[in-house]
matplotlib code that plots the C-alpha trace (Angstrom):
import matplotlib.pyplot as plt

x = [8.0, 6.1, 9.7, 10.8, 7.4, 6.6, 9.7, 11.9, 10.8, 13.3, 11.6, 15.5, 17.3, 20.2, 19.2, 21.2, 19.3, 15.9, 17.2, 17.8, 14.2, 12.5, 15.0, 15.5, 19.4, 21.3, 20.1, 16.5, 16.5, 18.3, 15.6, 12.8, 14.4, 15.4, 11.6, 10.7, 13.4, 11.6, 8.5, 10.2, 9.0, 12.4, 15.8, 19.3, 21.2, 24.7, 24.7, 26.4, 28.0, 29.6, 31.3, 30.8, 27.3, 23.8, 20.9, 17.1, 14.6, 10.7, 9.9, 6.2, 4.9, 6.1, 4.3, 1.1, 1.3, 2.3, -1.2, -3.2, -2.6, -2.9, -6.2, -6.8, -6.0, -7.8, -11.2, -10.9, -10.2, -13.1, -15.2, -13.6, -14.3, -17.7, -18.6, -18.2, -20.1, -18.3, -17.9, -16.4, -14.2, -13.2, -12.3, -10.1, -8.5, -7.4, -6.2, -4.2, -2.6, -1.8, 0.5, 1.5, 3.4, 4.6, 6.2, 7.9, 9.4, 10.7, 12.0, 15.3, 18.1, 19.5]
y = [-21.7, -18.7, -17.1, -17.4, -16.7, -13.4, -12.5, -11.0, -10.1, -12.4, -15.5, -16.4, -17.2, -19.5, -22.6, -20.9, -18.3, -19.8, -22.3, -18.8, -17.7, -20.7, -21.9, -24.9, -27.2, -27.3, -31.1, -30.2, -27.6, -29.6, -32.4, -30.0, -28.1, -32.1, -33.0, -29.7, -30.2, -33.6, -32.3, -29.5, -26.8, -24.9, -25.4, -24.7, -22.2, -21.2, -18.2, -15.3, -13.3, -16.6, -19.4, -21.7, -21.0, -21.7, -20.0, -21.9, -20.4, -20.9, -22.1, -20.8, -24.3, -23.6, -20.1, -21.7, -24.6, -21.8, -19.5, -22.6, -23.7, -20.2, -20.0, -23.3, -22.0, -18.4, -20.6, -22.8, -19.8, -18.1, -21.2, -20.9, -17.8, -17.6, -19.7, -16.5, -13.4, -10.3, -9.2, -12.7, -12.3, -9.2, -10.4, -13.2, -10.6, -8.5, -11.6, -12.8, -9.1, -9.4, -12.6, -11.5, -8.4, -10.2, -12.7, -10.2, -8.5, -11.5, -12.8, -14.4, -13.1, -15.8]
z = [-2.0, 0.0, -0.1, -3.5, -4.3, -2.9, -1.6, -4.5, -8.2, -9.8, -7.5, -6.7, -3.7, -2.4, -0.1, 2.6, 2.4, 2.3, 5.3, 7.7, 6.6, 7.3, 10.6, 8.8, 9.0, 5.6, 5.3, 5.7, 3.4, 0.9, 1.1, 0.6, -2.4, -4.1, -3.4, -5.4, -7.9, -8.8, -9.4, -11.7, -9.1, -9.1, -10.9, -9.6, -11.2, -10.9, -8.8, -10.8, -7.6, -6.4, -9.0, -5.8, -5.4, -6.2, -6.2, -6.6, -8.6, -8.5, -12.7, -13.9, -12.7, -9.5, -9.1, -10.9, -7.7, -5.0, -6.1, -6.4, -3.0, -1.5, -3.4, -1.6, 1.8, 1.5, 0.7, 3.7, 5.7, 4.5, 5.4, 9.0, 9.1, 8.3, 11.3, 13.4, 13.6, 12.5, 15.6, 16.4, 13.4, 14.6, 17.9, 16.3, 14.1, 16.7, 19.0, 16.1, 15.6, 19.9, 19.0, 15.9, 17.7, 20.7, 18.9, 16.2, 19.3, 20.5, 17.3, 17.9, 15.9, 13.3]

ax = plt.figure().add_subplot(projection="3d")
ax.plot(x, y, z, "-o")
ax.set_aspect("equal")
plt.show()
């Protein structure tokens, strides 16, 4: 949901493409986007650049679950987070930026 999320203004994408972002088979990507379709998360649209196609797009519920559990996540990091000193945080910050890099500049190519 991340992708369709933040990723475009239109929160639309096709499962193919969402699969590529996440590294994720066809089959896996299908089951995720049914378990979303049956909790009315996203629809499936015709695609209107392809008549074969189809593209998914997140519905308001969908955002309103996406920024609740973000909202979720930023709280228990700031709970984490506030077990270190700033200059621990700092530390952390900066060691997560070090493997952040190295692994964007050994990103496979899809």
């Amino acid at each position: 949901m991340t992708t369709l999320r933040l990723s475009r203004s239109d929160h639309r994408s096709s499962p193919g493409d969402l699969a590529a972002d996440l590294e994720l088979s066809s089959g896996a990507m299908t089951s995720r986007l049914d378990r979303l379709r049956a909790v009315r998360l996203h629809p499936r649209l015709p695609d209107p650049e392809d008549r074969r196609g189809v593209v998914v797009e997140l519905t308001p519920e969908g955002m309103a679950a996406w920024d609740k559990a973000a909202g979720i996540q930023g709280r228990k990091e700031a709970f984490f987070a506030s077990a270190l000193t700033k200059a621990e945080q700092q530390q952390l910050n900066a060691l997560l930026r070090k493997l952040m890099l190295a692994f964007e500049a050994t990103e496979r190519p899809r």
